[in-house]
C-alpha atoms as a printed R data frame, in Angstrom:
    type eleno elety resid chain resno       x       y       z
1   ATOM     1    CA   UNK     A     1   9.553 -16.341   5.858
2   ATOM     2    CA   UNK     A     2   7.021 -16.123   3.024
3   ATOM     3    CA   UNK     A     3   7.851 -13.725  -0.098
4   ATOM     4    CA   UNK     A     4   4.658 -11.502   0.979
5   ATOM     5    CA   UNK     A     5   5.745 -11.258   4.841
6   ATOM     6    CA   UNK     A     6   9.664 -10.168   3.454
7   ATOM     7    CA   UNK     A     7   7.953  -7.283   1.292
8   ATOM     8    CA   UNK     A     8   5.948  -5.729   3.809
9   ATOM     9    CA   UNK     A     9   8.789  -6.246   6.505
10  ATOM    10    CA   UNK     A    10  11.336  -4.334   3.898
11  ATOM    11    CA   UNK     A    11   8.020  -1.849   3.323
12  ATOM    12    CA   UNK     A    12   8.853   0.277   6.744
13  ATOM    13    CA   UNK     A    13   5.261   0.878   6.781
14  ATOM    14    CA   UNK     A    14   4.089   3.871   8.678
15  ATOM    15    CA   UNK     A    15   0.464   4.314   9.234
16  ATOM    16    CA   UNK     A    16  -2.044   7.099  10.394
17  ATOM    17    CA   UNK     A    17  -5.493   7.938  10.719
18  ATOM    18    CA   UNK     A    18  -6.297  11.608  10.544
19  ATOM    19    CA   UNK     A    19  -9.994  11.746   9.828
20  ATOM    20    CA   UNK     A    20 -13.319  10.574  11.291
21  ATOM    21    CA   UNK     A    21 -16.263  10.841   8.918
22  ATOM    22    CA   UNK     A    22 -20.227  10.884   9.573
23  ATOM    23    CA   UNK     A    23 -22.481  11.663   6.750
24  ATOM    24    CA   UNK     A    24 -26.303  11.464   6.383
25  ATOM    25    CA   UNK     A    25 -28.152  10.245   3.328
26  ATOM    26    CA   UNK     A    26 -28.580  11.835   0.910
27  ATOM    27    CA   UNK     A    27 -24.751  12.718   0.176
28  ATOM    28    CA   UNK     A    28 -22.051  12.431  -2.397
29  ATOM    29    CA   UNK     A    29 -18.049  13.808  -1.991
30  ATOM    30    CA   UNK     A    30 -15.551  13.732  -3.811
31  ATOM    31    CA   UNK     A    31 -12.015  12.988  -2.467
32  ATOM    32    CA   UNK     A    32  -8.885  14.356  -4.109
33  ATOM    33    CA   UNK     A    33  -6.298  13.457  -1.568
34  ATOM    34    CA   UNK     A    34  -5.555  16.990  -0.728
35  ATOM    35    CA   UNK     A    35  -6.194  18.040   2.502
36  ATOM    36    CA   UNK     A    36  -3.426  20.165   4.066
37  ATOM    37    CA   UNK     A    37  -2.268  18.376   7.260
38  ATOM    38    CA   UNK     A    38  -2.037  15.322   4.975
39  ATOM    39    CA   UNK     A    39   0.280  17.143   2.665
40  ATOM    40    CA   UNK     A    40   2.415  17.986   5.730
41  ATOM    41    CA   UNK     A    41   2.682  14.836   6.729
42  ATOM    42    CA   UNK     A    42   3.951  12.951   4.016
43  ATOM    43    CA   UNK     A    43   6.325  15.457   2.894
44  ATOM    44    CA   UNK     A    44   9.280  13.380   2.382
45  ATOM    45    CA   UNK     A    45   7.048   9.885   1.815
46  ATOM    46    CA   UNK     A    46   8.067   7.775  -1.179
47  ATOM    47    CA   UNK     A    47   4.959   5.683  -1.815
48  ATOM    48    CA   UNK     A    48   0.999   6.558   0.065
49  ATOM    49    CA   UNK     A    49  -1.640   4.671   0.223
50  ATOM    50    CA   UNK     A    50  -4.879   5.564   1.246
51  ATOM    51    CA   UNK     A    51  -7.803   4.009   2.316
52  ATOM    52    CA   UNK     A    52 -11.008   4.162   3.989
53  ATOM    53    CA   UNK     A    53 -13.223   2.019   6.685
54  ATOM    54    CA   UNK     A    54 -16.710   1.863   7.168
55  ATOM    55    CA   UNK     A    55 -17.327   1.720  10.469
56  ATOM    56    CA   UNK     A    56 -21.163   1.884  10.722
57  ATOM    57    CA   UNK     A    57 -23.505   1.753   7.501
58  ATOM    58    CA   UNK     A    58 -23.486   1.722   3.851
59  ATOM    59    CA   UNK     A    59 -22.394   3.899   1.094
60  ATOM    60    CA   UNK     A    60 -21.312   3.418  -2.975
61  ATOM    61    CA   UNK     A    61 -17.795   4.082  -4.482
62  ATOM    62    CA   UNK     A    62 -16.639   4.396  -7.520
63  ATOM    63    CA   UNK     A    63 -12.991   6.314  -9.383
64  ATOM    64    CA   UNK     A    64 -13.937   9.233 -11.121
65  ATOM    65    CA   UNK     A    65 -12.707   8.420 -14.460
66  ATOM    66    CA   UNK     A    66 -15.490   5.137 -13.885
67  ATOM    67    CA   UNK     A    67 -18.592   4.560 -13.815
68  ATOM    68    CA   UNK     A    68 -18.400   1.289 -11.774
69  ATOM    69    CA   UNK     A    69 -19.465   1.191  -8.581
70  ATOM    70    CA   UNK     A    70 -18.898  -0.556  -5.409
71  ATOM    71    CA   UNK     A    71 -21.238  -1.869  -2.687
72  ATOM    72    CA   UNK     A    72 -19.036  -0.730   0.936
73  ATOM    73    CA   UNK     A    73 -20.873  -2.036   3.505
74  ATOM    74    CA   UNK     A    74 -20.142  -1.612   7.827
75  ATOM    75    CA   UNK     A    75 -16.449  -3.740   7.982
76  ATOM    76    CA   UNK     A    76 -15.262  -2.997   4.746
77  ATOM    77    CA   UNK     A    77 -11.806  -1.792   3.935
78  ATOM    78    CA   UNK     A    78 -11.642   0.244   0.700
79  ATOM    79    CA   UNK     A    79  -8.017   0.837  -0.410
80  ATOM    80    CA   UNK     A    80  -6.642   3.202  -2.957
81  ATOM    81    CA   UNK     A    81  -3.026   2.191  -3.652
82  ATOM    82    CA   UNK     A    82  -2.249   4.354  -6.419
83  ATOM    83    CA   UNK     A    83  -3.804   7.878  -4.741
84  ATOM    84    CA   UNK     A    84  -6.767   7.607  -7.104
85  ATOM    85    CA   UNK     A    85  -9.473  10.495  -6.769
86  ATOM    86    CA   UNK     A    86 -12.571   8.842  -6.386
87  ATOM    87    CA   UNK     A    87 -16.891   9.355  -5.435
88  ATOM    88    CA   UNK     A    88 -18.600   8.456  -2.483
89  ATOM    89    CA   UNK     A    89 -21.965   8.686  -1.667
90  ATOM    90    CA   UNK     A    90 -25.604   7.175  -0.644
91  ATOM    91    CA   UNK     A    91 -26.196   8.311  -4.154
92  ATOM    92    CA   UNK     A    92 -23.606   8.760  -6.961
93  ATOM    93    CA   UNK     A    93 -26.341  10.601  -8.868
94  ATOM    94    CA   UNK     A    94 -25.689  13.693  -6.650
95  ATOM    95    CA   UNK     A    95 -23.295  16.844  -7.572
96  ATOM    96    CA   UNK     A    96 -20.505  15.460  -5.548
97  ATOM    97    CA   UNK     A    97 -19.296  18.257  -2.766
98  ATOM    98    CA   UNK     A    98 -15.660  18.395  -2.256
99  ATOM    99    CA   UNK     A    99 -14.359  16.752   1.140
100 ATOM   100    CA   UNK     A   100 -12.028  19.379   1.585
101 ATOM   101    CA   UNK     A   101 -14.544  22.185   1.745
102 ATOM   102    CA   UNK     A   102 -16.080  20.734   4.648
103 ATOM   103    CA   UNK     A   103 -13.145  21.042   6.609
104 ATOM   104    CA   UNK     A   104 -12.577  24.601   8.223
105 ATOM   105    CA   UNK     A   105  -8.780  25.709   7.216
106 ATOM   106    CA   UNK     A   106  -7.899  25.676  11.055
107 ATOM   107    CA   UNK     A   107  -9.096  22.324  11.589
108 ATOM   108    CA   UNK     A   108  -6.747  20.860   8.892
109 ATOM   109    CA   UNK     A   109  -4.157  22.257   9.768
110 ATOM   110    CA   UNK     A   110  -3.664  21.379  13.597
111 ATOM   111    CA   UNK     A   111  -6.225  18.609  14.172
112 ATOM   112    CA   UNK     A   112  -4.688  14.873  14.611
113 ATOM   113    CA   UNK     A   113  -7.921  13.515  13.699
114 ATOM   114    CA   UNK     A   114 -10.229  16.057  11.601
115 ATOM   115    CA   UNK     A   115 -13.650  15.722  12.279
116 ATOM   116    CA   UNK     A   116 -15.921  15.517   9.326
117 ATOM   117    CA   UNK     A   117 -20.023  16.068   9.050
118 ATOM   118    CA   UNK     A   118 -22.234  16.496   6.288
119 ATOM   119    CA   UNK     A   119 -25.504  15.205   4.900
120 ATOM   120    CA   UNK     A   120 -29.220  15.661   4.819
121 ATOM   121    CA   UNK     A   121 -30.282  14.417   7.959
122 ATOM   122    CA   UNK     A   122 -30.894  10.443   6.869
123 ATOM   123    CA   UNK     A   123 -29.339   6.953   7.254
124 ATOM   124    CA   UNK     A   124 -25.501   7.611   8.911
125 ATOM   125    CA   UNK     A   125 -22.424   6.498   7.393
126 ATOM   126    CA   UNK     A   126 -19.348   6.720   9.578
127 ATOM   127    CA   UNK     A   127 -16.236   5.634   8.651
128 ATOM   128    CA   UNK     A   128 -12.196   6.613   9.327
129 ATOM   129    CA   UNK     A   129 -10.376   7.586   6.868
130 ATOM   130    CA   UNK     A   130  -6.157   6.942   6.622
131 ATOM   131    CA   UNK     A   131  -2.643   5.954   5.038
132 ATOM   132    CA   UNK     A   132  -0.373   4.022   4.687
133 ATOM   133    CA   UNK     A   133   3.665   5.336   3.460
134 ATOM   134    CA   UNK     A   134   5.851   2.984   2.359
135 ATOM   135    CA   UNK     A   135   9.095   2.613  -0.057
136 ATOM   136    CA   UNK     A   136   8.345   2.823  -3.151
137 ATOM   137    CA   UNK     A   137  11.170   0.479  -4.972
138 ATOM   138    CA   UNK     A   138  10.477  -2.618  -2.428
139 ATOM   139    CA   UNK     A   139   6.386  -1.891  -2.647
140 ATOM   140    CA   UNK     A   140   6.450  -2.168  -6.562
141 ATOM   141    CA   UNK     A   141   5.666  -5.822  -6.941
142 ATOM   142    CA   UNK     A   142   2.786  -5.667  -4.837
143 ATOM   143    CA   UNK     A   143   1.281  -2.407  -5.920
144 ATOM   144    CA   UNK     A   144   1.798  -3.744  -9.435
145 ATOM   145    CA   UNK     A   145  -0.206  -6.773  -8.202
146 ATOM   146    CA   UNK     A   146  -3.072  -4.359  -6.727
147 ATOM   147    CA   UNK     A   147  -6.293  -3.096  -8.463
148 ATOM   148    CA   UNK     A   148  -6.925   0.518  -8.619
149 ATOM   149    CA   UNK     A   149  -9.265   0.168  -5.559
150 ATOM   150    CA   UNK     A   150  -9.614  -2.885  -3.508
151 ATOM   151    CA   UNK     A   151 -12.657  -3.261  -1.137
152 ATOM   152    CA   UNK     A   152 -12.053  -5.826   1.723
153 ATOM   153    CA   UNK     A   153 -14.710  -6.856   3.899
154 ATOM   154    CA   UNK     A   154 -12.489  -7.207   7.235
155 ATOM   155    CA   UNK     A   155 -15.194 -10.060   8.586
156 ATOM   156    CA   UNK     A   156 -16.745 -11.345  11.689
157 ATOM   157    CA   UNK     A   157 -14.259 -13.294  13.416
158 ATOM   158    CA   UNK     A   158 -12.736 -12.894  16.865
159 ATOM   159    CA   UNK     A   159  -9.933 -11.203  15.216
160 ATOM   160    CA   UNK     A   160 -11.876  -8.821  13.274
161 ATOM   161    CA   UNK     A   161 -14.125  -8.196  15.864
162 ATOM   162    CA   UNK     A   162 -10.955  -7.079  17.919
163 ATOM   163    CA   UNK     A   163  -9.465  -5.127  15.434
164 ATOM   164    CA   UNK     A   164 -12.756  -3.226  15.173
165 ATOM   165    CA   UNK     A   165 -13.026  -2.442  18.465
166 ATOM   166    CA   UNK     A   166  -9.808  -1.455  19.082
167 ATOM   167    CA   UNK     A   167 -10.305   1.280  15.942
168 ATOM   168    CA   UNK     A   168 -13.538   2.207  17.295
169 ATOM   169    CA   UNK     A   169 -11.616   3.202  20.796
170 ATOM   170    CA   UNK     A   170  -8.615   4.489  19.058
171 ATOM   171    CA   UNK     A   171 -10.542   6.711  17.364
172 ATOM   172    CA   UNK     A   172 -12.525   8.246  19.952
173 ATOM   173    CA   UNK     A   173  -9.357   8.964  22.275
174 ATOM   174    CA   UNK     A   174  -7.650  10.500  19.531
175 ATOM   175    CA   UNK     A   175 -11.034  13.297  19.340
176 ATOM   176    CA   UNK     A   176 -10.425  13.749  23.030
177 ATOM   177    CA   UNK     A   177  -6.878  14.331  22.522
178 ATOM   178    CA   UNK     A   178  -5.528  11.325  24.626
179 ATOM   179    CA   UNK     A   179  -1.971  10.654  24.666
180 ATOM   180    CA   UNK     A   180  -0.711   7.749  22.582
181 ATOM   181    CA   UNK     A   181  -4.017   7.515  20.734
182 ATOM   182    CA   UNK     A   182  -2.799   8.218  17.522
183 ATOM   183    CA   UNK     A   183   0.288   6.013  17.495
184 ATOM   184    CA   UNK     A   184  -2.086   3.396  18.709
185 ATOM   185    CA   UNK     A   185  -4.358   4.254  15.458
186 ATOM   186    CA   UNK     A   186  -1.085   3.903  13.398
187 ATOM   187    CA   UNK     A   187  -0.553   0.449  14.344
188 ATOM   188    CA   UNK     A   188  -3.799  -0.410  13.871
189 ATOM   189    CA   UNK     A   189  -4.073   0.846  10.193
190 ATOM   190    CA   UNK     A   190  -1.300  -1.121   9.678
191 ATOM   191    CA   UNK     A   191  -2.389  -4.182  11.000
192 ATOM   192    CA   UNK     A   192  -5.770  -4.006   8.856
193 ATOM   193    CA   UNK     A   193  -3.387  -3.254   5.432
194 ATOM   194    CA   UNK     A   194  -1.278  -6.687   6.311
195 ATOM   195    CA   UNK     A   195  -4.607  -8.765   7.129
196 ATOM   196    CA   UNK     A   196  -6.532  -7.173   3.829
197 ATOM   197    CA   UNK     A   197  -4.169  -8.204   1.984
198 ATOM   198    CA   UNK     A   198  -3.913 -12.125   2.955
199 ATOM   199    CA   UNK     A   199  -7.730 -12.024   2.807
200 ATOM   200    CA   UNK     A   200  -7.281 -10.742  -1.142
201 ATOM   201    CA   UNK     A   201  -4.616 -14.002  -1.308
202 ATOM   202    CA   UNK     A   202  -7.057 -16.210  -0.119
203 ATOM   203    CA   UNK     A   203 -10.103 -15.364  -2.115
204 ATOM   204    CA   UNK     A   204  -8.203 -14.387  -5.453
205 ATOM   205    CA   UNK     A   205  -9.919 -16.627  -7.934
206 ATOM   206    CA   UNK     A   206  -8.058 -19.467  -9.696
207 ATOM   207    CA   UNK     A   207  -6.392 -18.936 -12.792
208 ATOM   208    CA   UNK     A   208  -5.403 -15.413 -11.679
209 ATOM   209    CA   UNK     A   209  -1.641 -13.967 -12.600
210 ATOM   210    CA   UNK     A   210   0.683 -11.541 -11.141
211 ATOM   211    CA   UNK     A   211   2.894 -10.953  -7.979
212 ATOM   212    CA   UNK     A   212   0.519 -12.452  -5.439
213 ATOM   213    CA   UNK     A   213  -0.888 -14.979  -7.913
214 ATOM   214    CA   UNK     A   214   2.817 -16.242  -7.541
215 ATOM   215    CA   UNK     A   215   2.984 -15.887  -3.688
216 ATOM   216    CA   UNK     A   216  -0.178 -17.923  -3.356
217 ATOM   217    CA   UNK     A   217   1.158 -20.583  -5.926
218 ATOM   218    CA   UNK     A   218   3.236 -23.380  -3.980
219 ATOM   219    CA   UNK     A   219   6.063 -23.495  -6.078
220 ATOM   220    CA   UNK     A   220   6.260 -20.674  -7.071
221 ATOM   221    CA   UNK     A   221   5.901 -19.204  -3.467
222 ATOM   222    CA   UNK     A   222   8.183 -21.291  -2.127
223 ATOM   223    CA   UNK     A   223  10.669 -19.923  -4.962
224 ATOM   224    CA   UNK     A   224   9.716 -16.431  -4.061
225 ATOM   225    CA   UNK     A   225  10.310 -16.699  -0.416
226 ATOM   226    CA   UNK     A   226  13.942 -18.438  -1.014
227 ATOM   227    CA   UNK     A   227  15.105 -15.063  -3.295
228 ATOM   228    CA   UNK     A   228  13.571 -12.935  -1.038
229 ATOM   229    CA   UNK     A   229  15.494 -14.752   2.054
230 ATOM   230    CA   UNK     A   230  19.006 -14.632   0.308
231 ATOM   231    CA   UNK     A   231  18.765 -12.194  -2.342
232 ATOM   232    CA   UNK     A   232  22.878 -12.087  -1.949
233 ATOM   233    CA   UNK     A   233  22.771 -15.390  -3.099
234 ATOM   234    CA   UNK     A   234  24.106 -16.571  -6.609
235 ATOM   235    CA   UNK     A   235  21.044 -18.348  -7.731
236 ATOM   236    CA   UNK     A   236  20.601 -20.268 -10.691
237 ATOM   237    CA   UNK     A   237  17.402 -21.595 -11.557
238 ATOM   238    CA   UNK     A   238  18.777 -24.914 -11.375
239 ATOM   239    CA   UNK     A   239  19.320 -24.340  -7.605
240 ATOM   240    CA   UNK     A   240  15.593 -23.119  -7.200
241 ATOM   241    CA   UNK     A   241  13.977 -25.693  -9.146
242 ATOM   242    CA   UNK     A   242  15.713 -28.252  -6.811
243 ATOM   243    CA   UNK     A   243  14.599 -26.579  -3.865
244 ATOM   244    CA   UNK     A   244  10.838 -26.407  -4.782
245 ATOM   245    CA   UNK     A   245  11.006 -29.988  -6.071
246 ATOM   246    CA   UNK     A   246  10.220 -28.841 -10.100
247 ATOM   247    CA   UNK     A   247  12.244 -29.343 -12.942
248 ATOM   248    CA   UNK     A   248  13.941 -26.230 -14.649
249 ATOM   249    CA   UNK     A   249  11.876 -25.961 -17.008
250 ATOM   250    CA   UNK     A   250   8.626 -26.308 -14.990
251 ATOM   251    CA   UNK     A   251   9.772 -23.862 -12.570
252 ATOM   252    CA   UNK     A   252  11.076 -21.123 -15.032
253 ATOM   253    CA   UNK     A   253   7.057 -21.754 -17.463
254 ATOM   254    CA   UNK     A   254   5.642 -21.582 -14.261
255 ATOM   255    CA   UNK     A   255   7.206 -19.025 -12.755
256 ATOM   256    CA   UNK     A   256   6.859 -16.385 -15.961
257 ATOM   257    CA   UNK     A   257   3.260 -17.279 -16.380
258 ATOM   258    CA   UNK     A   258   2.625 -16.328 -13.043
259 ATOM   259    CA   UNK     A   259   5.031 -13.594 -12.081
260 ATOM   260    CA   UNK     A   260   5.573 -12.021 -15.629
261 ATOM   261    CA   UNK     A   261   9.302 -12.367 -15.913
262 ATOM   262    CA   UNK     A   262  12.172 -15.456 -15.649
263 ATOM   263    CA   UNK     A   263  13.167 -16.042 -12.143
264 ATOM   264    CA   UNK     A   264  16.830 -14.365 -12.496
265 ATOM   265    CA   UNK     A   265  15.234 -11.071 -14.352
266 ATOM   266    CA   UNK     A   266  12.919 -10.895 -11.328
267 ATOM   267    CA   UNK     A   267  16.041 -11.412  -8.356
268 ATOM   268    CA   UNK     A   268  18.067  -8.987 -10.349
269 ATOM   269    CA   UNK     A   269  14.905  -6.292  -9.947
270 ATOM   270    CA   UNK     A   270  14.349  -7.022  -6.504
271 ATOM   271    CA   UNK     A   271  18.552  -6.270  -5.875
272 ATOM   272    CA   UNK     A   272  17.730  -3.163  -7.286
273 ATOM   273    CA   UNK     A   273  14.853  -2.758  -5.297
274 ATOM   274    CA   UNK     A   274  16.848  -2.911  -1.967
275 ATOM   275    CA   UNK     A   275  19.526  -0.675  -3.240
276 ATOM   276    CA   UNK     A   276  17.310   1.837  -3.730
277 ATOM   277    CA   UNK     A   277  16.142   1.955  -0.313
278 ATOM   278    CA   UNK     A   278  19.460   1.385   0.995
279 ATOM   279    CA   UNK     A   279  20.686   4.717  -0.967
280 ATOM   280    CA   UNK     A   280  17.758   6.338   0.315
281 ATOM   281    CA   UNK     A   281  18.212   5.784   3.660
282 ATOM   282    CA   UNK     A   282  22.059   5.229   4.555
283 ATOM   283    CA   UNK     A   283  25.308   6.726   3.758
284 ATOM   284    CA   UNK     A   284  27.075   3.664   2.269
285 ATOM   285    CA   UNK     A   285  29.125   4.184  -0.529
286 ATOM   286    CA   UNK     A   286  27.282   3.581  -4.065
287 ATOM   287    CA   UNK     A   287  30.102   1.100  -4.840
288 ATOM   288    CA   UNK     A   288  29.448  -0.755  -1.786
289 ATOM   289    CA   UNK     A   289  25.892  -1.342  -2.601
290 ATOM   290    CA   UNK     A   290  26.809  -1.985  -6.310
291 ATOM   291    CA   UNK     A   291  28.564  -4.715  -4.852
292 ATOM   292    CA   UNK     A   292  26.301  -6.129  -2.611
293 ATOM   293    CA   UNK     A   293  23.685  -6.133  -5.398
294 ATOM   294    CA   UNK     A   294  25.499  -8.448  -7.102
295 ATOM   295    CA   UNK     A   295  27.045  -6.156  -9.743
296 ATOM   296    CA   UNK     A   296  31.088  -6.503 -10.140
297 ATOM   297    CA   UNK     A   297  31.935  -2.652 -11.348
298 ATOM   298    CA   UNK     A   298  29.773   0.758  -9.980
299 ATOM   299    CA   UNK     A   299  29.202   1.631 -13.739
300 ATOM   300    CA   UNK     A   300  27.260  -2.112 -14.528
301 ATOM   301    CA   UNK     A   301  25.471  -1.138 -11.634
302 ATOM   302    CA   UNK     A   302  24.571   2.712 -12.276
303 ATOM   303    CA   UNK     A   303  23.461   1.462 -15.967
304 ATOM   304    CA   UNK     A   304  20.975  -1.192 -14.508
305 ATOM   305    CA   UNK     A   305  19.602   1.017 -11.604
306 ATOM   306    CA   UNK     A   306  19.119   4.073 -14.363
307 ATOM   307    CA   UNK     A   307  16.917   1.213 -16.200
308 ATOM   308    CA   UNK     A   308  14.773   0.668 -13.528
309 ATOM   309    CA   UNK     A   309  14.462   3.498 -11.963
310 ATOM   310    CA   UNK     A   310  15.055   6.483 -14.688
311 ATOM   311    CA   UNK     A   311  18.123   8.490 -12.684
312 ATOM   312    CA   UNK     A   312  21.277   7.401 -11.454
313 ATOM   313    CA   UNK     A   313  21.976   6.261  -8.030
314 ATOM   314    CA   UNK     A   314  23.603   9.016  -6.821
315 ATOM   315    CA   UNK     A   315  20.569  11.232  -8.347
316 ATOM   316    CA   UNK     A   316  17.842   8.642  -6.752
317 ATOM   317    CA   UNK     A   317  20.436   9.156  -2.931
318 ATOM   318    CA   UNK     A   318  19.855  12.879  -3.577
319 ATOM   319    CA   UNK     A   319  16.493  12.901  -4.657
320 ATOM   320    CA   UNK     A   320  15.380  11.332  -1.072
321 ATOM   321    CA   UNK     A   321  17.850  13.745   0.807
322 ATOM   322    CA   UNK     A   322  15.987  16.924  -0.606
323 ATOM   323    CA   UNK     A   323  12.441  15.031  -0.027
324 ATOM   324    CA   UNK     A   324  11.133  15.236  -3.056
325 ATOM   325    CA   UNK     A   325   9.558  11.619  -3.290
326 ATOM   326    CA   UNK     A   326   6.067  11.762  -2.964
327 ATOM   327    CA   UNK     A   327   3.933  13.523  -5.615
328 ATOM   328    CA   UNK     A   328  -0.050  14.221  -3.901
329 ATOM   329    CA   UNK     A   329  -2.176  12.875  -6.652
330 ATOM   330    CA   UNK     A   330  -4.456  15.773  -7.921
């Protein structure tokens, strides 16, 4: 298994779709992440993202602390993994109307999939909007690797063209209240997340850095992949160098200038990482996972996980009991 497939396997995603847009040109909203039946939903969430797909025309989008804009044609996937409050619009020159005063307080509150109009009348833009929830500890690298929005044309293949359609059906069930039409649209926004992101892989330009900079490289993916598959394991970089046929010292330059620490630093992170989510979401002792981290004594291990992650363990296990993890960007 690849590093990337690992992450988003250890991700638990959970997906949803909860609203179906149409507006006419001219228009311009402004989306703060706030509407109330999203709130409810991801009460006890530890990392959202959200994201948007244009399912019929064109619009412009930019963050509002920016001024640049992006083109978001029919097929697009715009993603927002950091909760950013951003502008849409046929024209960005517009007073921007806030999305959540189109929305009647009834409707946001008990509607699976809100229904949204608004507009003068002109050229239609439809498009779904949804999220994505995830852990935040294991989702770090990758949302570390992200831009503040990412627009991803989804394309015109067979596979695409499928995926559309089977949106463009889940979507329309889910206004006429079928049953299983919104689990169906939670699959589905997962599905386009895992194949946006392999299309940003594959058309990242050369020369780039980062996380998936280093899961597209073939060394260094391969070197990714083996501390992702047996993160129990007492590597050396002498071990991992042999198994992606580099010398230690090629492997460790490499590595560093891709991913942005040593291979070891980076293992001993992504330990923590899974620690985290095992505190979160089990009852085994904090000594137990100390020791499956790799740590010999709880304390060496409650230091290091304070590092990372600013509280103890025991403070991060309580934290997630009380569900305070998700803060709603405002």
């Amino acid at each position: 298994m690849d590093a990337l497939s690992d992450v988003l396997k250890s991700l638990r995603l959970e997906g949803a779709v909860y609203l179906n847009a149409e507006f006419t040109a001219p228009w311009c909203v402004q989306s703060k992440f706030g509407l109330a039946s999203v709130k409810a939903r991801l009460a006890g969430a530890e990392q959202v993202l959200f994201f948007h797909f244009l399912t019929e025309g064109r619009c412009k989008v930019r963050l509002v602390d920016s001024m640049e804009a992006l083109d978001v044609a029919a097929g697009d996937l715009v993603i927002f993994p950091n909760q950013d409050n951003h502008v849409m619009g046929s024209d960005l020159h517009l007073a921007p109307v806030e999305a959540a005063s189109l929305i009647g307080p009834d409707a946001a509150v008990e509607a699976d999939l809100i229904q949204m109009r608004h507009g003068g009348g002109g050229a239609a833009t439809r498009f779904v909007c949804g999220y994505l929830a995830c852990s935040r500890s294991v989702c770090r690298p990758l949302l570390e690797a992200l831009p503040r929005v990412l627009r991803i044309p989804i394309g015109e293949g067979p596979a695409s063209a499928l995926l559309r359609e089977l949106l463009r059906v889940g979507v329309l069930e889910s206004s006429m209240s079928r049953p299983g039409a919104q689990s169906m649209l939670a699959k589905l926004s997962e599905l386009m997340f895992v194949d946006a992101l392999r299309r940003y892989i594959e058309n990242m330009p050369p020369g780039g850095k980062g996380w998936l900079a280093g899961v597209r490289d073939a060394q260094v993916g391969r070197a990714l992949a083996l501390l992702h598959a047996k993160p129990d394991r007492p590597w050396t970089v002498d071990e991992l160098a042999r198994e992606v046929a580099l010398s230690r010292s090629a492997l460790a330059e490499r590595f560093a200038a891709l991913v942005a620490e040593p291979p070891i630093q980076y293992l001993m992170r992504w330990r923590l990482a899974l620690a985290a989510q095992k505190l979160r979401s089990g009852r085994e002792a904090i000594a137990r996972v100390a020791e499956h981290s790799g740590y010999e004594s709880e304390a060496a291990f409650s230091r290091a996980f304070k590092r990372e992650f600013g509280m103890s363990p025991a403070a991060w296990r309580k934290a997630g009991l009380q569900g305070t993890q998700f803060q709603q960007a405002q």
